[in-house]
C-alpha positions as CSV (number, residue, x, y, z in Angstrom):
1,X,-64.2,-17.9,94.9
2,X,-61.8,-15.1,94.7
3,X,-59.3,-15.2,91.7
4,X,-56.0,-16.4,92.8
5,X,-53.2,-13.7,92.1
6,X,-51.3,-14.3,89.1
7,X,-47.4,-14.8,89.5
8,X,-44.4,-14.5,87.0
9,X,-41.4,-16.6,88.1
10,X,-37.9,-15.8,87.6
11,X,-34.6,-17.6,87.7
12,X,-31.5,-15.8,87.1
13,X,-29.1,-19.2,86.2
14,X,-25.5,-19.3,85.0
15,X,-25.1,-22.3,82.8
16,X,-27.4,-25.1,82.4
17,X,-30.8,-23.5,80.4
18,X,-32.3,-26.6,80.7
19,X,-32.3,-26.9,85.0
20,X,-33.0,-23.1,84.6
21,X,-36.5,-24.3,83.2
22,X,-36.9,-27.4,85.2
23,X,-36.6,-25.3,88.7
24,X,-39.2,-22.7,87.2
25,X,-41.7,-25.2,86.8
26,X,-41.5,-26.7,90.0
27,X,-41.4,-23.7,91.5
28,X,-44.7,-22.6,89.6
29,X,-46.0,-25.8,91.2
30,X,-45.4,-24.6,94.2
31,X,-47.0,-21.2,93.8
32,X,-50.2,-23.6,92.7
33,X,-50.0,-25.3,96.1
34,X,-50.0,-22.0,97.2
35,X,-53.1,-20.6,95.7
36,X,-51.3,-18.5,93.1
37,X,-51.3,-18.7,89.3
38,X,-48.3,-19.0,87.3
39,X,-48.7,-16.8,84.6
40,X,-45.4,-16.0,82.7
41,X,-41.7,-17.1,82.9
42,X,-38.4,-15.1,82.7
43,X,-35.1,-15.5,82.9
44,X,-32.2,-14.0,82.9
45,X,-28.1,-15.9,81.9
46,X,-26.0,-14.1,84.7
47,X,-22.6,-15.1,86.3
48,X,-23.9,-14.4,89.6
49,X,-26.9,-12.7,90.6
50,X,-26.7,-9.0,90.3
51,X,-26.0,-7.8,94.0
52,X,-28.7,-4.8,93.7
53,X,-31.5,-6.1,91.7
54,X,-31.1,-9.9,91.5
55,X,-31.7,-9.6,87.7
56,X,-29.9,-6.1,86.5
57,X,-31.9,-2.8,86.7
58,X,-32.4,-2.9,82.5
59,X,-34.1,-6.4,83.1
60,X,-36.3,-5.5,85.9
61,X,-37.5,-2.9,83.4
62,X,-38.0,-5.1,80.8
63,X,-40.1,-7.3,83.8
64,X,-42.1,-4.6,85.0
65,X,-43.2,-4.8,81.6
66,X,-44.3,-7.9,81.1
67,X,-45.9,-7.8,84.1
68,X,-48.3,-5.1,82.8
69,X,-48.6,-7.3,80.1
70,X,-49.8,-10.7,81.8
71,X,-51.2,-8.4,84.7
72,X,-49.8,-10.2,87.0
73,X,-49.6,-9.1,91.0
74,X,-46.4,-10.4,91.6
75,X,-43.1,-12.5,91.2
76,X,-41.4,-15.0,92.9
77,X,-37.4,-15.4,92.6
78,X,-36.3,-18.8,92.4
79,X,-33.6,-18.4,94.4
80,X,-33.0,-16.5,98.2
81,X,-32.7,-12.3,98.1
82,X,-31.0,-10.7,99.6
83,X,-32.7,-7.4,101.6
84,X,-31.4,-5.5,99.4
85,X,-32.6,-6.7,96.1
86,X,-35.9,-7.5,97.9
87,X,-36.3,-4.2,98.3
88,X,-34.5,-2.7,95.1
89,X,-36.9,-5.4,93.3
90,X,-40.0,-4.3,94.8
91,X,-39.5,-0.3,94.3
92,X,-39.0,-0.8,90.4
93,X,-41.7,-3.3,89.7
94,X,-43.8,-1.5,92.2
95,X,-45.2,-4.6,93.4
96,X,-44.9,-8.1,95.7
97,X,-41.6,-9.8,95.3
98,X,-41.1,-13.6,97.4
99,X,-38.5,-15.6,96.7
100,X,-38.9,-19.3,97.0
101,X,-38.0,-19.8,100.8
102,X,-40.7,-17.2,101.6
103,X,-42.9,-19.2,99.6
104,X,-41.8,-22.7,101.1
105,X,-42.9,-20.8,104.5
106,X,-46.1,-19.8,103.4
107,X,-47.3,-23.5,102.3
108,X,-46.0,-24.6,105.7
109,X,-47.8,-21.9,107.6
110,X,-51.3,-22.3,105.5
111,X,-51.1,-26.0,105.8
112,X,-50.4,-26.2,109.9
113,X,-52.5,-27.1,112.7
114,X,-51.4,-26.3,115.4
115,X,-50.7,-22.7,116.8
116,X,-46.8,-24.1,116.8
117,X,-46.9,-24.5,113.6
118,X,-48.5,-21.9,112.1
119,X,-45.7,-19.9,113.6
């Protein structure tokens, strides 16, 4: 069996630490439905998401990082991006960015029958 690739989640909340942690673990329950591996956590105290890089250019650093660390493949947001911090995201960490609706999509797809479905 191959080795399932290895995934660090991050949440950028605003007030409440505690649902900040609660959403990352379901969401790294998700990623085990998936196939993946949750292999870190990381998260970031912001007003609002930053428009470019979901999590601030200085902490996306500090991600790449960690993922070199952990050698993990990827990341999964907890929350929607945008294009643009998709994209932003993916240049500095120089590697697979989903957010959690593109991973909701991907259980649904790997679990449907029919041809429907699986589109």
């Amino acid at each position: 069996m191959d080795n399932p690739e290895k995934y660090i989640l991050i949440i950028a909340y605003r007030t409440d630490e505690d649902a900040a942690e609660a959403s990352l673990e379901e969401l790294g329950r998700l990623i085990e439905t998936a196939g993946g591996e949750s292999v870190g956590m990381f998260s970031q105290k912001l007003d609002h998401p930053d428009p470019g890089t979901y999590i601030g250019s200085g902490k996306a650093t500090e991600l790449k990082e960690m993922m070199e660390i952990l050698e993990a493949d990827a990341v999964v947001c907890d929350d929607e991006l945008t294009p643009a911090q998709h994209r932003n995201l993916s240049d500095i960490l120089d590697a697979k960015v989903i957010d959690r609706t593109m991973l909701i999509l991907d259980i649904f797809a790997s679990h449907a029958q029919t041809r429907e479905g699986k589109l």
